[in-house]
C-alpha positions in Angstrom: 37.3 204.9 14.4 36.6 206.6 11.4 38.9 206.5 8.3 41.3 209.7 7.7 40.2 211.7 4.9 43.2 212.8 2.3 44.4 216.2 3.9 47.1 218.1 4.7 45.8 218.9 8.3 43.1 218.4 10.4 40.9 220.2 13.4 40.9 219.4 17.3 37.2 218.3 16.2 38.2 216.4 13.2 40.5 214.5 15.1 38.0 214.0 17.9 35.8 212.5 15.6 38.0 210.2 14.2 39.3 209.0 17.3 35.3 209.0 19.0 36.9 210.7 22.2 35.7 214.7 23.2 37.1 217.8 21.5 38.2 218.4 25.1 40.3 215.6 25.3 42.2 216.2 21.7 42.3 219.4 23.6 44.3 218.8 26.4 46.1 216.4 24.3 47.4 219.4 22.4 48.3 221.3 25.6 49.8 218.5 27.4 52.0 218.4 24.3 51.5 214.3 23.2 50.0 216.0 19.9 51.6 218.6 18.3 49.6 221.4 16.6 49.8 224.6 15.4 47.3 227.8 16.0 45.7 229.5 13.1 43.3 232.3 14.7 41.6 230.8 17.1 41.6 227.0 15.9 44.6 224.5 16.2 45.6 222.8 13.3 47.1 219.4 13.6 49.3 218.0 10.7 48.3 214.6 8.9 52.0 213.1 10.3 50.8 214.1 13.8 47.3 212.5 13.0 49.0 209.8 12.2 51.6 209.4 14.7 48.8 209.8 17.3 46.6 206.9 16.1 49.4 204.7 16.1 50.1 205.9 20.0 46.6 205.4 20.9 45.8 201.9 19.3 49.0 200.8 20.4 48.0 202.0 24.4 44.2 200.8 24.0 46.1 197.4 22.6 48.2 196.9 25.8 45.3 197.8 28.1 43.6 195.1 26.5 46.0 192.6 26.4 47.1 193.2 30.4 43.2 193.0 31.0 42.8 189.6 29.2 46.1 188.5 30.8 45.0 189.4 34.2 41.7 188.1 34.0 43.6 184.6 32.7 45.0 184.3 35.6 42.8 185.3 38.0 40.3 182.6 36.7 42.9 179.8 36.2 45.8 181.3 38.4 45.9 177.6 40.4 45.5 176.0 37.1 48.3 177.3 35.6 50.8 177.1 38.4 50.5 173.4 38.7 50.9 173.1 35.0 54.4 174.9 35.4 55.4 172.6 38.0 55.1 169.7 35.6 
């Protein structure tokens, strides 16, 4: 992920290259309403605080996949192991 740049607001493609996901995706992010933005013309402008607040979401989402991943892959490799553990 890149690092934001000091601005007061930023594109759909901006913010899809910050975040290394489509302009498409940002895009129906915007429709779908989890980021709020405004339209200038014909470009959507998204404020720094809603840059922001989406990063936060999304590392905080990609962090629980992660962790529920490692988790599950704990136990399905020790899953015995760890039950007869609890039992002492």
């Amino acid at each position: 992920m890149k690092k934001l740049v000091d601005k007061k607001y930023y594109t759909v493609k901006e913010l899809a290259d910050i975040m290394k996901i489509s302009r498409i995706a940002v895009f129906k992010k915007v429709q779908n309403k989890q980021i709020k933005a405004e339209k200038v013309g014909k470009t959507y402008i998204i404020l720094k605080d809603e840059v922001e607040k989406f990063i936060d979401n999304d590392l905080s989402e990609r962090l629980k996949m992660e962790i529920e991943k490692g988790v599950s892959k704990v136990i399905k490799e020790y899953g015995e192991t760890l039950r007869l553990l609890g039992r002492e």
